[in-house]
C-alpha positions in Angstrom: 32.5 -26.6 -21.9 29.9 -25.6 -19.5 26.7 -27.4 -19.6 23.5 -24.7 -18.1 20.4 -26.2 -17.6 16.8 -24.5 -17.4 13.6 -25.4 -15.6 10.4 -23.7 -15.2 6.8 -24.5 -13.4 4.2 -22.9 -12.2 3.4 -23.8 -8.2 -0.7 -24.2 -7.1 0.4 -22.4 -3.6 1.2 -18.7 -2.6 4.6 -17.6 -3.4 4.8 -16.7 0.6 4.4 -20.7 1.4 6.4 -21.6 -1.6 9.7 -19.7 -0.3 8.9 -20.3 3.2 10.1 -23.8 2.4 12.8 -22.9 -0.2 14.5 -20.1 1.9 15.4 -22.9 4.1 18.6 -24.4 3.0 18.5 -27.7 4.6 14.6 -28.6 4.2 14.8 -30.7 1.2 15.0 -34.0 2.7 11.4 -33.3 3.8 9.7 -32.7 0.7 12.3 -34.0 -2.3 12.6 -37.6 -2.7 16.0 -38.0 -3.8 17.7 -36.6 -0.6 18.2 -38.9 2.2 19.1 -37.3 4.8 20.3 -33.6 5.4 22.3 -30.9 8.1 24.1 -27.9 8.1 27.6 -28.0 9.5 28.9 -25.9 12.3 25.5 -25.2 13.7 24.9 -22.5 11.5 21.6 -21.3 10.5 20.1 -22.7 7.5 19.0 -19.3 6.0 23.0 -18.0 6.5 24.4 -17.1 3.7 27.4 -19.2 3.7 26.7 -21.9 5.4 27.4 -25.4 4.3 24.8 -28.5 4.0 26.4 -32.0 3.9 23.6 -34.5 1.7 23.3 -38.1 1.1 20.8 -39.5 -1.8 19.1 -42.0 -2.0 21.3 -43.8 -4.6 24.6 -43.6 -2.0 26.3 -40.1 -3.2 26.8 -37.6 -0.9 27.0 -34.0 -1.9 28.1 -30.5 -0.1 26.6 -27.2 -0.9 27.3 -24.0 -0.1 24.6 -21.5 0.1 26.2 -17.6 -1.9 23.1 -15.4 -1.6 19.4 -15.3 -0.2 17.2 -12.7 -0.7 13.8 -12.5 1.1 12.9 -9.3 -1.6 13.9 -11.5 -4.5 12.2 -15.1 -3.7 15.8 -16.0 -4.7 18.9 -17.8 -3.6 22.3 -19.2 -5.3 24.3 -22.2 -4.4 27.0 -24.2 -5.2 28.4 -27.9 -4.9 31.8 -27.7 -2.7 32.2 -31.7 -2.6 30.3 -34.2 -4.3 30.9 -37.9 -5.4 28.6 -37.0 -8.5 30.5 -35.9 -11.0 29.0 -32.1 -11.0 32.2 -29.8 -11.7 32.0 -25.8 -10.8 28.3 -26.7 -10.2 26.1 -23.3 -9.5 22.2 -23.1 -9.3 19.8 -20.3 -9.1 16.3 -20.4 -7.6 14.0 -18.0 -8.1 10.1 -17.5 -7.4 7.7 -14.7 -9.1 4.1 -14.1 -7.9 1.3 -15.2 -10.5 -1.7 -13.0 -9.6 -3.9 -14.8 -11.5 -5.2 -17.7 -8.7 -2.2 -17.0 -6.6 0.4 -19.3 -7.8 3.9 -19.1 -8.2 5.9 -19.3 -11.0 9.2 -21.0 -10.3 12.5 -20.6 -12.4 15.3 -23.2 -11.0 18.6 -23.2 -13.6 22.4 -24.0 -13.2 26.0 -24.3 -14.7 28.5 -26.8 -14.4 31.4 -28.8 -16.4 30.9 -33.1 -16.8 33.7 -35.3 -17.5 33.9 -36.1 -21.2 31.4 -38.3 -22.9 28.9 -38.0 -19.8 27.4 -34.4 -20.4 23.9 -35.5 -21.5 23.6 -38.3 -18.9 24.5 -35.9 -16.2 22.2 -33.0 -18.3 19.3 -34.9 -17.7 19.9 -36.1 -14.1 20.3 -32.6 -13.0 16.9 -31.6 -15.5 14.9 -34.4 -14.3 15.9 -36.3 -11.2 16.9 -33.1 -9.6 14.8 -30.3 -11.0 11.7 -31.7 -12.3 11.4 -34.2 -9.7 11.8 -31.7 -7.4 8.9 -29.3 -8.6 6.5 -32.5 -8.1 7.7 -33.7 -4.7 6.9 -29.6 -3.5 3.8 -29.8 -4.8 2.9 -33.1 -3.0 4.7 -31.6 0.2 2.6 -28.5 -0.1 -0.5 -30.5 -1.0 -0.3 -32.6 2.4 0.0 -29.0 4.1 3.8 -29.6 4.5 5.7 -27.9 7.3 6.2 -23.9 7.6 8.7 -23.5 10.2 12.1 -25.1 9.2 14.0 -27.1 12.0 17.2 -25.2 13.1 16.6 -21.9 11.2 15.7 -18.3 12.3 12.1 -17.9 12.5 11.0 -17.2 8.8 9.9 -13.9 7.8 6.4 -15.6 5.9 5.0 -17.9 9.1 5.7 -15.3 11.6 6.8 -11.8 10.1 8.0 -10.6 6.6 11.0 -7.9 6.4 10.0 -4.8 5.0 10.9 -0.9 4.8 8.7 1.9 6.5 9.2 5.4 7.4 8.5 6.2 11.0 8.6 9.3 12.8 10.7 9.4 16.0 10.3 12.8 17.2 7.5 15.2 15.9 8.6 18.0 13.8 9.3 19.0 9.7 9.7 16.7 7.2 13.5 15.6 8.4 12.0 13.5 10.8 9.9 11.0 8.3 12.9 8.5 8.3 13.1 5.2 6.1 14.1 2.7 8.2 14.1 -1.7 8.5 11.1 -3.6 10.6 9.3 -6.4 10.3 5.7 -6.8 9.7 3.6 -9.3 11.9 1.9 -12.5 10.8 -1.9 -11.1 10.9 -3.8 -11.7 14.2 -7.5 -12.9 13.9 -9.6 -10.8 12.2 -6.7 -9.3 10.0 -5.1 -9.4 6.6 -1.5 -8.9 6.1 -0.7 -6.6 2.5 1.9 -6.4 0.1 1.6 -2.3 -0.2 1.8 -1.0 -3.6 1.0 2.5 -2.9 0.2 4.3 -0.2 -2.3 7.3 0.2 -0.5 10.9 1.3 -3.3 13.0 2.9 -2.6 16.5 5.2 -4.0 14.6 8.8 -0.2 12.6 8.0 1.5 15.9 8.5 -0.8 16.9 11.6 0.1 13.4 12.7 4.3 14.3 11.9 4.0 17.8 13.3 2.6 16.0 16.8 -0.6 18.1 16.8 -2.3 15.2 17.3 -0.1 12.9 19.9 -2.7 10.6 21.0 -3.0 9.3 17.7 0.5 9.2 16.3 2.2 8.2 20.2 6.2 8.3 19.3 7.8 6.6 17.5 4.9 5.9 15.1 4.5 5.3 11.4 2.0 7.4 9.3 -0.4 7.2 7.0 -4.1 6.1 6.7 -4.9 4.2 3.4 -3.3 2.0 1.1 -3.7 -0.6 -2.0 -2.2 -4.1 -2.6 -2.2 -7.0 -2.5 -3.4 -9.6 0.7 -0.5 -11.8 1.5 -2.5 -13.7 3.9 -5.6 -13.8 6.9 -5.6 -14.4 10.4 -8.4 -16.7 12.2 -11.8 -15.7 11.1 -11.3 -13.8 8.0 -13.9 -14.5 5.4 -13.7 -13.8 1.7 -10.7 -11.8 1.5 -8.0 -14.8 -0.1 -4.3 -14.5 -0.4 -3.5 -12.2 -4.2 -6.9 -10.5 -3.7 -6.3 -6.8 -4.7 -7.5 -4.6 -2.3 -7.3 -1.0 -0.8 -7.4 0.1 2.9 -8.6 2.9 4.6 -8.7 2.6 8.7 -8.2 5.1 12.0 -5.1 3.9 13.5 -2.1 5.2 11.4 1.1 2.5 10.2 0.4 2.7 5.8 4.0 4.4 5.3 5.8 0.2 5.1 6.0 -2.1 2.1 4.2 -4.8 4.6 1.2 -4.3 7.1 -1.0 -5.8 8.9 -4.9 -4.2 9.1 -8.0 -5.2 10.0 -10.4 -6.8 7.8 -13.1 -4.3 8.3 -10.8 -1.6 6.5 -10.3 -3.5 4.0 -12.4 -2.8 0.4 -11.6 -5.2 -2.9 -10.3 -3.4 -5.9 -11.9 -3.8 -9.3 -9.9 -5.0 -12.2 -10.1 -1.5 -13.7 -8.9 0.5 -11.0 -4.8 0.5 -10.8 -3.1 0.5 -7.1 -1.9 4.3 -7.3 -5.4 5.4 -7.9 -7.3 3.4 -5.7 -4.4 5.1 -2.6 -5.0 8.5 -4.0 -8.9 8.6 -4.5 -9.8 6.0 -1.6 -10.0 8.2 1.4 -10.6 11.4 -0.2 -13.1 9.8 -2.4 -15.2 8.9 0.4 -15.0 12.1 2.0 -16.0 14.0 -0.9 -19.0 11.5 -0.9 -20.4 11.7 2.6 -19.4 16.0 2.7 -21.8 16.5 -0.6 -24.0 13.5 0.5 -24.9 13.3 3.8 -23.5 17.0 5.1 -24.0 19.0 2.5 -27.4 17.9 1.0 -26.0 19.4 -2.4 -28.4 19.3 -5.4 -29.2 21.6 -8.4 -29.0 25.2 -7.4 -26.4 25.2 -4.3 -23.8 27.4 -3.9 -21.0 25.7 -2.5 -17.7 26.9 -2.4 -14.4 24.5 -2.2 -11.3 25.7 -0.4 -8.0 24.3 -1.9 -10.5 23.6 -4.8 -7.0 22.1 -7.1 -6.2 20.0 -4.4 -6.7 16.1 -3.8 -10.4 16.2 -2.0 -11.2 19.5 -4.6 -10.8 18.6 -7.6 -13.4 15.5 -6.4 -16.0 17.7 -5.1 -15.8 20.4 -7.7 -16.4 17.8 -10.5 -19.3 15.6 -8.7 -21.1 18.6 -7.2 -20.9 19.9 -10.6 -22.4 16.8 -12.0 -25.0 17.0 -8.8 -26.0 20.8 -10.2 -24.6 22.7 -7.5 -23.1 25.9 -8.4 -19.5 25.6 -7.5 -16.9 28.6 -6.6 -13.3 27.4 -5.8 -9.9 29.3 -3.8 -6.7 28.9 -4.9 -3.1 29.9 -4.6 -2.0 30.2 -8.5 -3.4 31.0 -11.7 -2.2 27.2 -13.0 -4.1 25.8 -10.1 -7.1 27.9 -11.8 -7.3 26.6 -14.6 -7.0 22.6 -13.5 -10.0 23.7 -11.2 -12.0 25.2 -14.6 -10.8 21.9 -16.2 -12.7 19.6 -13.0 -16.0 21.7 -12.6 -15.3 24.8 -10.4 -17.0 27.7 -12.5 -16.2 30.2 -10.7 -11.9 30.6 -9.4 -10.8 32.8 -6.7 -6.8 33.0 -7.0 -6.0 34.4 -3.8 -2.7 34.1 -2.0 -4.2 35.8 1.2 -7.3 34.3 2.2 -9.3 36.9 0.7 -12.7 36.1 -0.9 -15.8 36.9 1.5 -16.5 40.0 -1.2 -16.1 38.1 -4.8 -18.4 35.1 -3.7 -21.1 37.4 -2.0 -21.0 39.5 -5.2 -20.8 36.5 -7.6 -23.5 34.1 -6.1 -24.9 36.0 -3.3 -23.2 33.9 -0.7 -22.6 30.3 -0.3 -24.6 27.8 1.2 -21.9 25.5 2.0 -18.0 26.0 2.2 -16.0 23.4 2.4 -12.6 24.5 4.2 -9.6 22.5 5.1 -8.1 25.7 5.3 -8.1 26.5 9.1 -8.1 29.6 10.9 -6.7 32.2 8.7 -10.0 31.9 6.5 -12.1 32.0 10.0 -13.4 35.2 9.5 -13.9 35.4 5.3 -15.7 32.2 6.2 -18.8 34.0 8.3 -18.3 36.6 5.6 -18.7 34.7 2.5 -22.3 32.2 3.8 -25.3 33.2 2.9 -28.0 32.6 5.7 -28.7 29.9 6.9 -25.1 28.3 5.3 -23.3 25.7 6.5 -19.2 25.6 6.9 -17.9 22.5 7.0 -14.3 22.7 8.4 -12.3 19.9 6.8 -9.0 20.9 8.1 -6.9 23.5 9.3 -3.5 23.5 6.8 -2.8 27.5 8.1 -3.5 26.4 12.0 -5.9 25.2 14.4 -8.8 27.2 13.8 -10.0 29.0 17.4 -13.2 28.2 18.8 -16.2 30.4 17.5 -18.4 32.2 19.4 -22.0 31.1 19.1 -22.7 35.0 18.5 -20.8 34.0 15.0 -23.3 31.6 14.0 -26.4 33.5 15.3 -26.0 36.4 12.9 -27.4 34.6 9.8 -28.4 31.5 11.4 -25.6 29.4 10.2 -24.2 25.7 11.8 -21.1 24.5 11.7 -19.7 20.5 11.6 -16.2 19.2 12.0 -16.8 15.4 10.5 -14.7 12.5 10.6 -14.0 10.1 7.7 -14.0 7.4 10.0 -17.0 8.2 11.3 -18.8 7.6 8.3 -16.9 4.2 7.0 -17.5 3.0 11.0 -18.4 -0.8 9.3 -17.3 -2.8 6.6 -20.3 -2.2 5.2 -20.5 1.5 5.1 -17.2 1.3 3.7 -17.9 -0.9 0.2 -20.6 1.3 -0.1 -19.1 4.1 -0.1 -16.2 3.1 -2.0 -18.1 2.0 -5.0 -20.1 5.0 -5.3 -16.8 6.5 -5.6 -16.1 3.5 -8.1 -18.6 3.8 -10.1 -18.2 7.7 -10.3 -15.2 6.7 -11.7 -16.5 5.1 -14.0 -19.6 7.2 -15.7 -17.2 9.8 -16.4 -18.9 11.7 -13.2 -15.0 11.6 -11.8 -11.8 11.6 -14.0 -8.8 9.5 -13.0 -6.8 12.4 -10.8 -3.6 13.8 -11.4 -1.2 11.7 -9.4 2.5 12.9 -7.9 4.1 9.6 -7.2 7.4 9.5 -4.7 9.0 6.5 -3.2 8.3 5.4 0.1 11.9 6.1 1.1 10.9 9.8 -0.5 7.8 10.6 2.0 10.3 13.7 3.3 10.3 15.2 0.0 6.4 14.0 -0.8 5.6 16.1 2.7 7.6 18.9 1.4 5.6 19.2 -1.9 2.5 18.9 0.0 3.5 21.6 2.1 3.8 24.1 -0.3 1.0 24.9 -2.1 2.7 23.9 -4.9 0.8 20.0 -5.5 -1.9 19.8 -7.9 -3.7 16.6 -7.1 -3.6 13.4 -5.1 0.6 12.2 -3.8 1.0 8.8 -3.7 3.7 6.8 -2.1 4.7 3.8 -4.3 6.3 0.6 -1.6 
């Protein structure tokens, strides 16, 4: 009959450190104290899978173990006992680690199976419980506590002191969405200044498909990896990092594109902490476009009771935001769109007056409706160039956002002349250009949040290995909200 023993404990270290030792199969006679001495046969590497490591203990019995599986995703390996002068019969353990967000720990589950000779099962049940297992949990901890060694002797470089293994999709040659390929890499030990992050979900915005279309080279040079924000988790800091600690929960949003991985590297300066009430998915969808709905009705469009502001796209990720908090702000808010269901979500967030219009057509119905706008807001481009001039009032403002139908031509000062109106083509980045800028503006989009001034947006979620078909949706009109990539 097959005895199985069980152990559990919870580990006062990050998971990362915790399997950086464990991963490595012939470690334990540096941090357990029943293990002499310790070495894998054949020269093999001690993370193989299948290689052998011949023991002695401290009591004289010598013992050989075969390693059957190691998974750096998991935090878990499986072994067996080829040889042993203990009598341990069809011995096979598991090992497996789980992240405890709550102070960073790790949670550690260590169990096996094995046949004893008769009369001996509960002698042998408890040497395997306690002088192996639980003996073993408080020699780690010691070992951990004196700041035991990262980098195991004879073994690949491991994945947690130097990189971790992750997927990403990267873009090799610019083009549709075909060319957003999921792919294996390795993500970097953060340098100083930096936090590395365990992605959760990643933020989808339009600037990734300028980036995949290769409209922009200079910022996407090939082969590059897009994307621009991101929420997680930090896995840990380079030198000089203050107050951000290994399981903070935290969201991203920086210049340099690389969020479409499981794993990343960023500077701490992009980096915002999460509150407790606001879930991964929503921080990547509302981050960025959060913030630019802030500074475009804050610092651009000076919108207060009694403007006329009209949203392009006003069902889409960054209009839905704006319709609902200029609304809140007073502003009298029109709203384009492509589909009568799109309509009615922009109703539902704030937009009192919906233009469905699958032509860029709607200079005439704001002029007669309001009298012009004072500010549009258009990530449109230049098929809504001229409507645009049509539909300002004097002395509006266009803000252009984007250009999702093409790169909008340059305009002729004579344009602006005519009713005296300017014309800005802002930056996010520009306006989150410190750390502090940044946590500002991101809890003013927090607390927005949370007075009711913003609901919780409508979220598409794809897989990262899905970003193809994510781009796709985006593409056609057909989205209704914020897509998120989940890592």
């Amino acid at each position: 009959m097959l005895q199985r023993v069980v152990r559990s404990t919870v580990i006062d270290a990050p998971i990362e450190r915790v399997w950086a030792v464990l991963r490595d199969f012939n470690s334990h006679d540096r941090w357990h104290d029943v293990v002499e001495a310790s070495r894998i046969e054949g020269d093999e590497r001690s993370d193989q899978v299948g290689c052998v490591r011949s023991f002695s203990l401290r009591d004289g019995n010598r013992i050989r173990e075969q390693l059957l599986t190691l998974s750096d995703t998991e935090h878990k390996s499986t072994y067996c006992i080829v040889e042993a002068t203990v009598p341990l019969q069809r011995y096979v353990a598991t090992l497996t680690l789980k992240p405890i967000t709550d102070g960073n720990r790790t949670f550690w589950h260590w169990e096996s199976t094995f046949a004893t000779p008769p009369g001996r099962e509960r002698e042998l049940r408890d040497m395997v419980a306690q002088g192996v297992y639980e003996a073993g949990f408080a020699n780690l901890r010691r070992h951990l506590e004196r700041g035991g060694d990262l980098q195991p002797r004879g073994s690949a470089p491991l994945p947690t002191a130097l990189s971790l293994p992750t997927r990403r999709v990267a873009v090799h040659r610019y083009g549709g969405t075909d060319v957003l390929q999921p792919e294996d890499a390795q993500a970097p030990a953060p340098a100083a200044g930096e936090v590395r992050i365990r992605q959760r979900a990643i933020g989808i915005n339009y600037l990734d498909v300028y980036l995949r279309r290769g409209w922009i080279p200079g910022m996407l040079p090939l082969p590059g990896v897009p994307g621009m924000e991101a929420a997680g988790s930090v896995i840990d800091a380079g030198a000089g990092v203050g107050g951000l600690l290994p399981g903070d929960r935290v969201a991203y949003l920086g210049p340099v594109p690389g969020a479409y991985t499981g794993v990343r590297s960023v500077p701490a300066d992009w980096v915002v902490r999460l509150p407790p009430a606001i879930e991964d998915d929503v921080a990547a969808a509302l981050l960025l476009k959060g913030i630019t709905a802030d500074y475009l009705l804050r610092d651009l469009g000076h919108v207060g009771p009694g403007t006329r502001l009209l949203v392009h796209a006003a069902a889409g990720g960054v209009g839905l935001l704006v319709c609902q908090w200029a609304r809140r702000l007073g502003a009298v808010v029109l709203g384009t769109v492509s589909t009568p269901e799109k309509a009615r979500v922009a109703r539902e967030h704030g937009c009192e007056h919906v233009i469905v219009t699958a032509d860029y057509r709607f200079a005439d119905v704001v002029q007669r409706t309001c009298g012009g706008a004072d500010v549009v807001i258009d990530g449109l481009g230049d098929a809504a160039r001229d409507e645009n001039l049509a539909a300002l009032a004097r002395r509006g403002h266009w803000i252009s956002l984007g250009q999702a139908t093409g790169a909008l031509a340059p305009l002729p000062p004579d344009a602006l002349v005519a009713k005296s109106l300017s014309f800005s083509r802002p930056v996010v980045f520009d306006y989150v250009a410190t750390n502090a800028q940044l946590v500002e503006r991101a809890q003013r989009v927090w607390t927005a949040l949370a007075d009711g001034t913003l609901t919780p947006p409508r979220i598409e979620r794809y897989a990262l290995e899905a970003a193809a078909q994510a781009h796709a949706r985006l593409e056609s009109r057909g989205s209704i909200g914020a897509l998120v990539l989940m890592a």
